[in-house]
C-alpha positions, 0 to 999 in steps of 0.5 A: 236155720242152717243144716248139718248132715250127721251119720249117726245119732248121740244125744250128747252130739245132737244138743251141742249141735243144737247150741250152735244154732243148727239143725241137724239132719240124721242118716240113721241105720233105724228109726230114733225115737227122740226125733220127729220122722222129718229129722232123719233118713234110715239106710241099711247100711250107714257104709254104703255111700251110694245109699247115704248119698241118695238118703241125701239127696232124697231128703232134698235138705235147704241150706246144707252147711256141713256134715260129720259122723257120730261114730267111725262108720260114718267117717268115710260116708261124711268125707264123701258127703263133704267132696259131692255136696261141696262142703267144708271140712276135710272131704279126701274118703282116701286119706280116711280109709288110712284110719278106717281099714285096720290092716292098711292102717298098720301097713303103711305107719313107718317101721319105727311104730311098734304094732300087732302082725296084721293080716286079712283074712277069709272064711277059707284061712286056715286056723294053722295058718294064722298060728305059723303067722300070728302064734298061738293066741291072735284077734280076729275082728272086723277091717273097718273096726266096729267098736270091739264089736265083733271082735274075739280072742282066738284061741283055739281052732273052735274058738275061730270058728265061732268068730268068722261065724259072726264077720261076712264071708264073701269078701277078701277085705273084710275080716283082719287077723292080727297077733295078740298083745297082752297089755294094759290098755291106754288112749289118748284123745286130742285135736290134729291141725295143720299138720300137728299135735295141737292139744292131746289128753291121757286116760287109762281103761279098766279093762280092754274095749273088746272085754267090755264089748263081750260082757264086762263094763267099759271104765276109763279115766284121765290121768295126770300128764305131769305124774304120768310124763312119760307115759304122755309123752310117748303118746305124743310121739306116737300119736305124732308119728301115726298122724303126720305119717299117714297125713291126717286132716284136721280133725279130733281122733282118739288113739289107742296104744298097749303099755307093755314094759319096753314101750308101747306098742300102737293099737289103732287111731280113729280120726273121731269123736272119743266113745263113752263119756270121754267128751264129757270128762274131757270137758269137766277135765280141761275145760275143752269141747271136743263135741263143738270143736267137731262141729266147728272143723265139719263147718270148716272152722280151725281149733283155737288155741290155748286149748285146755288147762295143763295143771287141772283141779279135778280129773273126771272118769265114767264107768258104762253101768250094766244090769247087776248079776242079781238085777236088784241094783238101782240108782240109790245104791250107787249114790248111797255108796260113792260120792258120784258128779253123775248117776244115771242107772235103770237096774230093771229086768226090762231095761233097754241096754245101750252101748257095750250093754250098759243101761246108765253110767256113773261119772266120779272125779278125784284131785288125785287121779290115782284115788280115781283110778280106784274109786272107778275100781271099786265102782266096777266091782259094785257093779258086778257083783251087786 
């Protein structure tokens, strides 16, 4: 059976991997209790290319087809793969670094693209020399971005104590500051091939990633491009000037941006799969896999069109459910109070947490995406309060 190399795991990627008649083969940075010990390779650190190529090499895999990555720390690690392996796929670990590294990604977008002042920082920046530079209130995160993760609001001298605290100290390159935008946030997930926006759609966060990352609950859903078409069609240009200016490959990215009153104002843009549930919610949306389309490009394939749907039947969100303040939420409570399209939910005191701290998620839908947005709310607050 033909093998697909993938930096990462996700179960959701693994079993569309899986229908393509593919064997994958992991580059995981711990062992995946879901695979046999043969399916996989563990590495310190999934950024290291010379580690993930001797994983590789190692592993001395037959009839190796492609490879992708789960997540954005694998997104360099699988151009570099694709360039020494020979493999299809967009395989130019310079051109990808222009969508990993936050700082050069907001240098080099042309001046028209309203964005965050974004600087490198060290351990040995100064707290007032951020606040001459970024104001009073600025973010301090990871270069390379690691899923707001890590990432923190700064708002006092300890407050940036605390957050170099948790960011590697010896490096000039590893650690951005950037001034803070005080907006609402939104995203556009699509498809970008031959130099163009081929099929893009519109979701709307709860809350920010980062207030997720640090104990809230991510939520997000689509929107309705016709009733939102401004706001749709600002993301396109933007999307378009980002992408095409820092000449992207084909790829699927997911692109984030403030909705301030003036306009919006660029986030950042990951050339990957969207996180969460957006695959799937894509998907029940618009009729659109963006999971086999991944595969696809990483097999050298083109994204065939017409993609998607523009007048849908239902828009579909999800909210990543987190332990209830009480823990005594469980499954039967979400489902007794709101009619959900998907529920899983362990509520226990001794549940394993997953991404942003969730332990079971909720995917609803609406005819009305407006009627969504609050379903999600009301979910949320459920949720919190308990």
């Amino acid at each position: 059976m033909p093998t697909m190399i993938v930096i990462g795991y996700r179960p959701d990627l693994d079993r569309a991997i899986r229908c393509r008649d593919l064997d994958p083969y992991y580059i995981v940075p711990a062992p995946v209790s879901a695979l046999e010990k043969q399916s996989y390779s563990c590495v310190a650190d999934m950024e290291n290319v010379q580690e993930v190529l001797r994983a590789v090499l190692s592993a001395e895999l037959k009839d190796v087809v492609g490879a992708l990555s789960v997540h954005e720390m694998g997104v360099f690690g699988a151009a570099f793969l694709r360039q020494q392996l020979n493999l299809p796929g967009h395989a130019d670990p310079r051109r990808v670094l222009s969508f990993r590294d936050k700082y050069l990604q907001k240098r080099d977008l042309p001046p028209q693209v309203e964005r965050a002042r974004c600087r490198y920082a060290t351990k040995d920046t100064a707290y007032a020399d951020l606040v001459d530079e970024l104001g009073d209130v600025f973010v301090v995160k990871p270069a390379a971005g690691a899923g707001s993760l890590r990432t923190n609001i700064v708002r006092s001298p300890e407050a940036y104590a605390k957050a170099l605290d948790q960011l590697p100290g010896q490096s000039d390159v590893a650690i951005v500051a950037e001034s803070f935008v005080a907006a609402p946030e939104v995203y556009l997930d699509g498809i970008w091939a031959d130099g163009g926006l081929q099929w893009s759609s519109v979701s709307r966060y709860h809350a920010s990633p980062v207030s997720a990352a640090q104990g809230g609950i991510l939520a997000a859903h689509l929107v309705d491009k016709k009733r939102h078409a401004a706001l749709s069609q600002q993301l396109e240009t933007l999307a378009g000037q980002v992408l095409g200016h820092l000449e992207a490959p084909d790829c699927v990215f997911h692109l984030e941006a403030f909705r301030k009153e003036t306009g919006l104002t660029f986030g950042e843009c990951a050339i990957r799969l969207p996180g969460g549930l957006s695959p799937q919610a894509n998907e029940l949306t618009y009729g659109v896999d963006l999971f086999d389309i991944e595969i696809g490009l990483a097999l050298g394939e083109k994204p065939i069109g017409p993609l998607g749907t523009a007048s849908p039947d239902r828009y579909y969100g999800y909210a990543l459910l987190r332990p209830s303040g009480s823990g005594r939420l469980t499954q039967e409570d979400f489902e007794q109070r709101f009619s959900l399209d998907d529920i899983k939910y362990d509520g226990s005191l001794g549940a394993h947490p997953g991404p942003y701290g969730s332990v079971g998620h909720a995917l609803v839908s609406d005819q009305d995406d407006l009627k969504l947005q609050k379903t999600i709310e009301e979910i949320v607050r459920f949720n919190e309060d308990g």
